[in-house]
Structure formats: C-alpha cells, structure tokens
VEXKE-906784 format. One line per field, with one value per atom (N, C-alpha, C, O, CB): atom name; residue in one letter; x, y, z. Coordinates in nm, 3 decimals, padded with zeros to 5 digits. Glycine has a CB too. Layout:
REM VEXKE-906784
site CA|...
code A|...
x X|...
y Y|...
z Z|...
END
This chain:
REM VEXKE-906784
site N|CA|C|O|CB|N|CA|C|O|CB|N|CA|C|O|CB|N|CA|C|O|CB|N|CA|C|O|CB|N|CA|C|O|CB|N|CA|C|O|CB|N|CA|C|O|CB|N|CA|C|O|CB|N|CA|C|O|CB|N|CA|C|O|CB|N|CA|C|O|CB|N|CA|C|O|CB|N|CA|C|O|CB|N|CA|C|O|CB|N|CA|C|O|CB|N|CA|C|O|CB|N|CA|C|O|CB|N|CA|C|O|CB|N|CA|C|O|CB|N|CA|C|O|CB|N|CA|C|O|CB|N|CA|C|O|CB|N|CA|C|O|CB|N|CA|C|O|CB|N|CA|C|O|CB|N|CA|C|O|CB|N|CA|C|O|CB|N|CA|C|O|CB|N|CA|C|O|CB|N|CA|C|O|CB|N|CA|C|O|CB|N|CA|C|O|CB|N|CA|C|O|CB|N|CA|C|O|CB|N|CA|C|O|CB|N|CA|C|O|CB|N|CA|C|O|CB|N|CA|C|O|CB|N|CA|C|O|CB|N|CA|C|O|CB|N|CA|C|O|CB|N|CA|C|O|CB|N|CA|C|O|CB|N|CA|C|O|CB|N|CA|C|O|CB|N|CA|C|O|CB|N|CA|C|O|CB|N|CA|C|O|CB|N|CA|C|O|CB|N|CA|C|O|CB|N|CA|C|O|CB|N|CA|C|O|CB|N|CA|C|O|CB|N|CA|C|O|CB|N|CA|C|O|CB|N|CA|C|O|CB|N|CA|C|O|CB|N|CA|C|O|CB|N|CA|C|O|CB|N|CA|C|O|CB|N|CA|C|O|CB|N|CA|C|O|CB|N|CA|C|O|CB|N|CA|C|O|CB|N|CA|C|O|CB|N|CA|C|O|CB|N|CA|C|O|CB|N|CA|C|O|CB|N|CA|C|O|CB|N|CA|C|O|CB|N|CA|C|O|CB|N|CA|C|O|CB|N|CA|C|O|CB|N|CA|C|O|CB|N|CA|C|O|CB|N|CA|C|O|CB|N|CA|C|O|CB|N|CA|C|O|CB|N|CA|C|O|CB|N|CA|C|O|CB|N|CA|C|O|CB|N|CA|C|O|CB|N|CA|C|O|CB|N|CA|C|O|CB|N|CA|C|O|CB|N|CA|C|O|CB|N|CA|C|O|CB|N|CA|C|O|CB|N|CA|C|O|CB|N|CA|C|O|CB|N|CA|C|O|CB|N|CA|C|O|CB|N|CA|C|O|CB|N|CA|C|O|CB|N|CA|C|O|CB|N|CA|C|O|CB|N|CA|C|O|CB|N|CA|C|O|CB|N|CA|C|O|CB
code X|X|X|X|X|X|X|X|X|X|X|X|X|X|X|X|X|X|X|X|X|X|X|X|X|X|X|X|X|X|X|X|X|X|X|X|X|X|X|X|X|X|X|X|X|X|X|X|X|X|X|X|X|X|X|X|X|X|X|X|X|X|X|X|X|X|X|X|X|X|X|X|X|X|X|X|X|X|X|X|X|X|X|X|X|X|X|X|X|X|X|X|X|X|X|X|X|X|X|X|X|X|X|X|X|X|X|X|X|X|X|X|X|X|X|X|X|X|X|X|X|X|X|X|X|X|X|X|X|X|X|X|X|X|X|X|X|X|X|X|X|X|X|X|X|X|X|X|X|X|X|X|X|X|X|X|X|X|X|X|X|X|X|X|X|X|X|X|X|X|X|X|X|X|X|X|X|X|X|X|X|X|X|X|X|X|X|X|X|X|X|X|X|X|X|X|X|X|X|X|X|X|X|X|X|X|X|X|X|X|X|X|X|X|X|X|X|X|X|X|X|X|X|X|X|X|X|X|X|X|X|X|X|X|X|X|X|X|X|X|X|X|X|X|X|X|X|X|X|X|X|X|X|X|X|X|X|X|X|X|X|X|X|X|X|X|X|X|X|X|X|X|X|X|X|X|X|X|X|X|X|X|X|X|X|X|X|X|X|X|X|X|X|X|X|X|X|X|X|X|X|X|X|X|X|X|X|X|X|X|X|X|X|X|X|X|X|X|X|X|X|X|X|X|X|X|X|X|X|X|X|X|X|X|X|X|X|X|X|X|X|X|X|X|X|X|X|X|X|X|X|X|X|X|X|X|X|X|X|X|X|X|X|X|X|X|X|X|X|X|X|X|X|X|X|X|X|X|X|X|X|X|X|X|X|X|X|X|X|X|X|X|X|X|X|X|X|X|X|X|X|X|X|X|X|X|X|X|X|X|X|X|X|X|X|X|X|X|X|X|X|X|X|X|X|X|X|X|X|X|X|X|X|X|X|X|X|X|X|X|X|X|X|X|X|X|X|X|X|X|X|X|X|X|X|X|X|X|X|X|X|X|X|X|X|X|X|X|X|X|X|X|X|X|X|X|X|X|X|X|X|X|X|X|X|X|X|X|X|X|X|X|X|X|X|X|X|X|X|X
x 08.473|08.441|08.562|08.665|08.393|08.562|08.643|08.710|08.637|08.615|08.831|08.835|08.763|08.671|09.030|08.868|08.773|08.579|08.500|08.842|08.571|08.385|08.329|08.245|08.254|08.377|08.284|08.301|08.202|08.290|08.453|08.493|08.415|08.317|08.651|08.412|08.376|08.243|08.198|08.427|08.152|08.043|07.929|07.824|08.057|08.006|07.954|07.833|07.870|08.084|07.737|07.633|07.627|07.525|07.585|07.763|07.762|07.857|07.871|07.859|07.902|07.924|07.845|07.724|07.935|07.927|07.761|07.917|08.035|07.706|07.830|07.670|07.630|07.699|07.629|07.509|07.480|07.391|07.302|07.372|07.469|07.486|07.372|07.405|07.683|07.280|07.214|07.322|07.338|07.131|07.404|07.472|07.569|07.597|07.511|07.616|07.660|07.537|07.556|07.733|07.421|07.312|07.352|07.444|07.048|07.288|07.262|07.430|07.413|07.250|07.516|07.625|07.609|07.593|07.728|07.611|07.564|07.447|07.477|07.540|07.362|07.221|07.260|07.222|07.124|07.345|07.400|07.494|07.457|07.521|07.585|07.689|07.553|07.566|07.812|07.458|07.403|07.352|07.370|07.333|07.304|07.217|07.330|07.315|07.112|07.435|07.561|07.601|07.626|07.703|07.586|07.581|07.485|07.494|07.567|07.386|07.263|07.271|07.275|07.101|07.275|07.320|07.407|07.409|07.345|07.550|07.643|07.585|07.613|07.776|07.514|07.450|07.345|07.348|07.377|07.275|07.194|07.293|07.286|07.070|07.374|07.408|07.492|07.395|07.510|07.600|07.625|07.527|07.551|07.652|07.431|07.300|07.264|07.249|07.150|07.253|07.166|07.235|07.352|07.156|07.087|07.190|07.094|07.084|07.269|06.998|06.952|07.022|07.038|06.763|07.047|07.139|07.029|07.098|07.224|06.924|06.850|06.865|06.868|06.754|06.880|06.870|07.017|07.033|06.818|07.097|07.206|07.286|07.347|07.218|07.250|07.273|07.163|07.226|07.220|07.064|06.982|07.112|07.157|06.851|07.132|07.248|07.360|07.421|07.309|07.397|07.526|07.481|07.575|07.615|07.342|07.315|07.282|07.294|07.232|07.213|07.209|07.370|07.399|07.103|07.434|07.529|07.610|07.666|07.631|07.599|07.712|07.639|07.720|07.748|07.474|07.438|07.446|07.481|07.373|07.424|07.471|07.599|07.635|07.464|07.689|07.871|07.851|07.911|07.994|07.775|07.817|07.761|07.848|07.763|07.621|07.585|07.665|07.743|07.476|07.753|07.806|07.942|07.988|07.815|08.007|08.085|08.068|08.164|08.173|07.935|07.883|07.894|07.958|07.741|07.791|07.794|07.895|07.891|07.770|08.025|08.168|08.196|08.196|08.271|08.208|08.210|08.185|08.256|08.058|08.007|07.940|08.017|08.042|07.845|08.026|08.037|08.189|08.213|08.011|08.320|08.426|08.459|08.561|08.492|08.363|08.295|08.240|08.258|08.181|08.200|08.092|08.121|08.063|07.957|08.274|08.400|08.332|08.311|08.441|08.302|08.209|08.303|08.310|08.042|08.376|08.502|08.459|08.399|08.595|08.510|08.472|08.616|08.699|08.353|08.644|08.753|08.741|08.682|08.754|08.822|08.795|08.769|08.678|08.858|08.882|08.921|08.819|08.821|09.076|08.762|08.628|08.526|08.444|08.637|08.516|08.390|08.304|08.185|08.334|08.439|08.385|08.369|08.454|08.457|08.295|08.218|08.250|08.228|08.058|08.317|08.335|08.346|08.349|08.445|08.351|08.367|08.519|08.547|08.283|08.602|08.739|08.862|08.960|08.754|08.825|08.889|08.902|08.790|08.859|08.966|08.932|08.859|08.842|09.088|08.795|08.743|08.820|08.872|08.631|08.847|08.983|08.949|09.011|08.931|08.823|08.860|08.706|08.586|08.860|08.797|08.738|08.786|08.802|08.724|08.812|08.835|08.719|08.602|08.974|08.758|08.650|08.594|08.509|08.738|08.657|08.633|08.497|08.495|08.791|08.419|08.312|08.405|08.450|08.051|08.400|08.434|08.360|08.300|08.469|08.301|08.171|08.197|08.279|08.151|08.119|08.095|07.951|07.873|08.185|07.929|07.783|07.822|07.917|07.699|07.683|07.707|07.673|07.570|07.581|07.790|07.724|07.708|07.659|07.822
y -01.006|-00.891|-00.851|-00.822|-00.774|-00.846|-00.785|-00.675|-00.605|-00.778|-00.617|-00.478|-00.412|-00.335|-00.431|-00.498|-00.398|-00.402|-00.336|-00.477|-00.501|-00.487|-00.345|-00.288|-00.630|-00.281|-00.155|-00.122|-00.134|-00.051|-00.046|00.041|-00.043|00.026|00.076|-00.144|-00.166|-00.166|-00.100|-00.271|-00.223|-00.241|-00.139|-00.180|-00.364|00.057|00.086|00.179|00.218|00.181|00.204|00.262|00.419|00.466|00.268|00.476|00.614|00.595|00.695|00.701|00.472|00.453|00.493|00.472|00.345|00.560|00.666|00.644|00.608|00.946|00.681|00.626|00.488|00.398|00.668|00.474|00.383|00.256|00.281|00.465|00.141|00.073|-00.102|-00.181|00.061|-00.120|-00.240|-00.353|-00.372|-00.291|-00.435|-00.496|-00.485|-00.588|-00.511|-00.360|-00.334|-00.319|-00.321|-00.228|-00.304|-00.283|-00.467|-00.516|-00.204|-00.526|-00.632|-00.714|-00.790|-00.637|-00.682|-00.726|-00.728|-00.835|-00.664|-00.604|-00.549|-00.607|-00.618|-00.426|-00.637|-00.754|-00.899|-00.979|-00.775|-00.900|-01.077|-01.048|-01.111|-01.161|-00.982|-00.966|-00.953|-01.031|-00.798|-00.860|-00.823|-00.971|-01.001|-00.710|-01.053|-01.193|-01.321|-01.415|-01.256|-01.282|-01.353|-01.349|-01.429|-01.243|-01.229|-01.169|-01.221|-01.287|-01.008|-01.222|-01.232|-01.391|-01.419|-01.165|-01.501|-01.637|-01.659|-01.773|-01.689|-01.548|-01.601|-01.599|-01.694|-01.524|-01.505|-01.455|-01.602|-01.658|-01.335|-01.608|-01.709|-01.837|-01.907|-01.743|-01.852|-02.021|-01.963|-01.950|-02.135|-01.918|-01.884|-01.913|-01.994|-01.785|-01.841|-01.812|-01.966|-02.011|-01.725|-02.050|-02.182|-02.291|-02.308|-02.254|-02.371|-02.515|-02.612|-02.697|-02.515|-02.603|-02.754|-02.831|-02.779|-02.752|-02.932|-02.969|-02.970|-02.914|-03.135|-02.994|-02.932|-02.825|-02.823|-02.926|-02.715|-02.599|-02.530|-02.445|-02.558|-02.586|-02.592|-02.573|-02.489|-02.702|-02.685|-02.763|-02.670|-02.631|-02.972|-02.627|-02.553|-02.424|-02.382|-02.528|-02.401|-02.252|-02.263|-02.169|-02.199|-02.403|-02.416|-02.424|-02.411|-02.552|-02.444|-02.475|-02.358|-02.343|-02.564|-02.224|-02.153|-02.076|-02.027|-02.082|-02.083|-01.978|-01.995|-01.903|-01.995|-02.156|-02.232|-02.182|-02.164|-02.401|-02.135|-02.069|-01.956|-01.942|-02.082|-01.834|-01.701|-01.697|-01.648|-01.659|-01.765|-01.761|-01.774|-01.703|-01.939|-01.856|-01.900|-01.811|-01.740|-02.043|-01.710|-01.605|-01.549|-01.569|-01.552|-01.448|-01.352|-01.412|-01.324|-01.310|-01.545|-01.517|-01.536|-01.560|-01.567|-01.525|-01.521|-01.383|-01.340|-01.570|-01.300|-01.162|-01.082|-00.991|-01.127|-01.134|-01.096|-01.117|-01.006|-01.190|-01.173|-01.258|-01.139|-01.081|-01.393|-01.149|-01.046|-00.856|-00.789|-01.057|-00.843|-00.699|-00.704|-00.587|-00.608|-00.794|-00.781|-00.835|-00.811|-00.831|-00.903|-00.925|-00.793|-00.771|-00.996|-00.758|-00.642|-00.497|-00.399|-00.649|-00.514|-00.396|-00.315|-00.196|-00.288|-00.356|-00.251|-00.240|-00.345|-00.314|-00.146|-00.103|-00.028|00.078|00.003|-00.119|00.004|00.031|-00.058|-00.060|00.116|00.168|00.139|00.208|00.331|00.007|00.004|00.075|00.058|-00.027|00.193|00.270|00.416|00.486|00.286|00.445|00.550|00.544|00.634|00.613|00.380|00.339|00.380|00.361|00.362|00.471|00.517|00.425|00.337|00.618|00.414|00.328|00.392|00.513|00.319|00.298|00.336|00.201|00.086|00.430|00.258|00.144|00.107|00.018|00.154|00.174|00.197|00.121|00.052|00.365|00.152|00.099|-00.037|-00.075|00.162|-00.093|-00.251|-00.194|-00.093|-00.355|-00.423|-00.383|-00.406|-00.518|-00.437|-00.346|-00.369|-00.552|-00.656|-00.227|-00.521|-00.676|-00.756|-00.739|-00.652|-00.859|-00.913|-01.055|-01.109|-00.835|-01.117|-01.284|-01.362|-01.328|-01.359|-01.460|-01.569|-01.606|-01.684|-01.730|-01.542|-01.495|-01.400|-01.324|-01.373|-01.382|-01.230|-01.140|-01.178|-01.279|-01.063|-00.940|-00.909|-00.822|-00.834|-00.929|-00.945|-00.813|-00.813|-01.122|-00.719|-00.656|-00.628|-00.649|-00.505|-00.588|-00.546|-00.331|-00.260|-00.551|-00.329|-00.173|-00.043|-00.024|-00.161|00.045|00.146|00.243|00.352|00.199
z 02.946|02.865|02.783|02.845|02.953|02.615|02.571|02.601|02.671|02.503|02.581|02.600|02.422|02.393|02.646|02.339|02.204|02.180|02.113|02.026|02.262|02.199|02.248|02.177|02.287|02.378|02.375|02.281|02.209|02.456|02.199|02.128|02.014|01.988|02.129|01.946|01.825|01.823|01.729|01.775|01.900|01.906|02.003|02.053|01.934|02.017|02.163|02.074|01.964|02.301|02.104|02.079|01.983|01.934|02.209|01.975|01.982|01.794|01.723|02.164|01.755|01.626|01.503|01.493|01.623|01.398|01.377|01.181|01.172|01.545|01.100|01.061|01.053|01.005|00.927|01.105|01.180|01.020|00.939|01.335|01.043|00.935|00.972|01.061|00.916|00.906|00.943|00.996|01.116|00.817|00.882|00.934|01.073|01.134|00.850|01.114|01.195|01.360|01.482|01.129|01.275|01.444|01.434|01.499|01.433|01.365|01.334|01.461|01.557|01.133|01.429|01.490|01.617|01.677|01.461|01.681|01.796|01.863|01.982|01.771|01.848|01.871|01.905|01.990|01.721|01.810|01.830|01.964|02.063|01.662|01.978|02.062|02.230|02.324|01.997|02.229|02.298|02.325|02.443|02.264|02.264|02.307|02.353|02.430|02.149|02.278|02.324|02.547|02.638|02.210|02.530|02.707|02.734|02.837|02.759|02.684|02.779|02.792|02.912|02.710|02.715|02.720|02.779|02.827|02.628|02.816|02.888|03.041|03.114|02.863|03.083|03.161|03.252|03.361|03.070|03.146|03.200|03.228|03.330|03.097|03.134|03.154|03.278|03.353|03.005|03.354|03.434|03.568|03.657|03.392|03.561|03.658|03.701|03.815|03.565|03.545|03.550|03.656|03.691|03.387|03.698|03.750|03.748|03.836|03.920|03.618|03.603|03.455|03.344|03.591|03.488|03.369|03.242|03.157|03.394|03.187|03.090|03.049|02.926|03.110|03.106|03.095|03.040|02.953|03.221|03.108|03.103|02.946|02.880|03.170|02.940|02.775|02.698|02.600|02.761|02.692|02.649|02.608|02.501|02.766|02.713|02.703|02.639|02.589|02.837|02.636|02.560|02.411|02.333|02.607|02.345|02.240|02.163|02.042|02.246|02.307|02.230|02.187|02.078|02.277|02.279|02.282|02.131|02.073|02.423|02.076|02.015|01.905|01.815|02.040|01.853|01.775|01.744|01.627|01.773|01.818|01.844|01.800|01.694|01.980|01.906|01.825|01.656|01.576|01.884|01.629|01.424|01.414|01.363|01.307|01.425|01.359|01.395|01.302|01.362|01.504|01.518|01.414|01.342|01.677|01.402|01.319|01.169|01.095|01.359|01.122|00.988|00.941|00.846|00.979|01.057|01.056|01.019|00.937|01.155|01.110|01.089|00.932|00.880|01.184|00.881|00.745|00.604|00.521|00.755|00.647|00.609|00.566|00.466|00.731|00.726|00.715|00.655|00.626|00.871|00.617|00.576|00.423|00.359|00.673|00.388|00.272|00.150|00.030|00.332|00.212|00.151|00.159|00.111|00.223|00.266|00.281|00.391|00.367|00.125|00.483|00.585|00.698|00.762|00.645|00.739|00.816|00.955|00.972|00.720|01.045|01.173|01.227|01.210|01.326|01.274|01.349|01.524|01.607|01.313|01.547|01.701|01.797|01.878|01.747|01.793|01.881|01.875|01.976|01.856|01.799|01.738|01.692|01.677|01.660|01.651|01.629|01.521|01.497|01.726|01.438|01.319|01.206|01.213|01.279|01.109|01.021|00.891|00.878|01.055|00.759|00.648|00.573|00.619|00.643|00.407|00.341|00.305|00.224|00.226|00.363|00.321|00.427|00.400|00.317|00.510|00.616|00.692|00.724|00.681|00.718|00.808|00.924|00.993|00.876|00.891|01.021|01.121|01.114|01.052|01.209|01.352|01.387|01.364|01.563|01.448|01.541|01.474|01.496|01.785|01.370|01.301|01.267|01.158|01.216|01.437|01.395|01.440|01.424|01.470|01.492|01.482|01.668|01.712|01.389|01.714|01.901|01.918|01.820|01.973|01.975|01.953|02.110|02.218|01.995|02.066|02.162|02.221|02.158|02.126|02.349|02.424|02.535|02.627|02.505|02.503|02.657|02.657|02.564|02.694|02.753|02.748|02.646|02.614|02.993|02.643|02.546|02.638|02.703|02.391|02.627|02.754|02.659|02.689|02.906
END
C-alpha cells in the first residue's frame, strides 16, 4: 500500500473531477487484482491475474498522462484539485491503497 495513494486518491477530494473518479476506479480494480492474484493458486488463473493487472497498470499510467496533460493538479497531502497546481504523485508506479 502506498503511503501517498490515500491522500491522492482518498474519497473526500472535492471538486470532484471525471478524470480524477476515473483514476480512482482504476487504482480501486488495481487492489482488487492484486487481491485475487495473491488469493489464486491455479496456474490459469494465475496468469489470468497477471494479464489483467499488466492492463490496469497501462491504463492507470495513461490516466496519469491524461490528468497532467490537460493540467489537472491534485495536492497529495489535501487532496485538493485544481488546474494550477502539480499533480504530487504522478510517475509511472500506481500508488495503491485501498480508499477509506
């Protein structure tokens, strides 16, 4: 679990921006794949999980792309959202926590 994904990605980030839910969704299915392949132990299945995950990762770092592209700024640490500002944690890793 990241430490910055709560803060960047935590529910209470306001005003609340498509590309940015959109981020948050991927990150959310990212867990849930880490989740399963973890869980799994048939080698089909397995590989199933690695294929999805290896997809999820390129959208989440397309997404990334996207929202720094188009100047869409969140503030790690407040989670505040502007067009002005960087985005804090915006490399090519996803910052994975689950969202409380």
């Amino acid at each position: 679990m990241g430490f910055w994904g709560k803060y960047l990605l935590r529910e209470t980030a306001a005003p609340e921006n498509p590309l940015l839910e959109e981020i948050r969704a991927t990150v959310n299915q990212i867990n849930s794949a880490r989740i399963w392949f973890e869980s799994e132990s048939d080698e089909d299945l397995i590989e199933a999980c690695v294929f999805q995950l290896e997809a999820l990762e390129a959208r989440y770092r397309y997404l990334l792309r996207m929202a720094k592209s188009s100047g869409l700024r969140c503030d790690a640490i407040t989670g505040e959202v502007n067009e002005k500002s960087a985005v804090t944690r915006c490399d090519d890793e996803p910052a994975l926590s689950p969202l409380l």
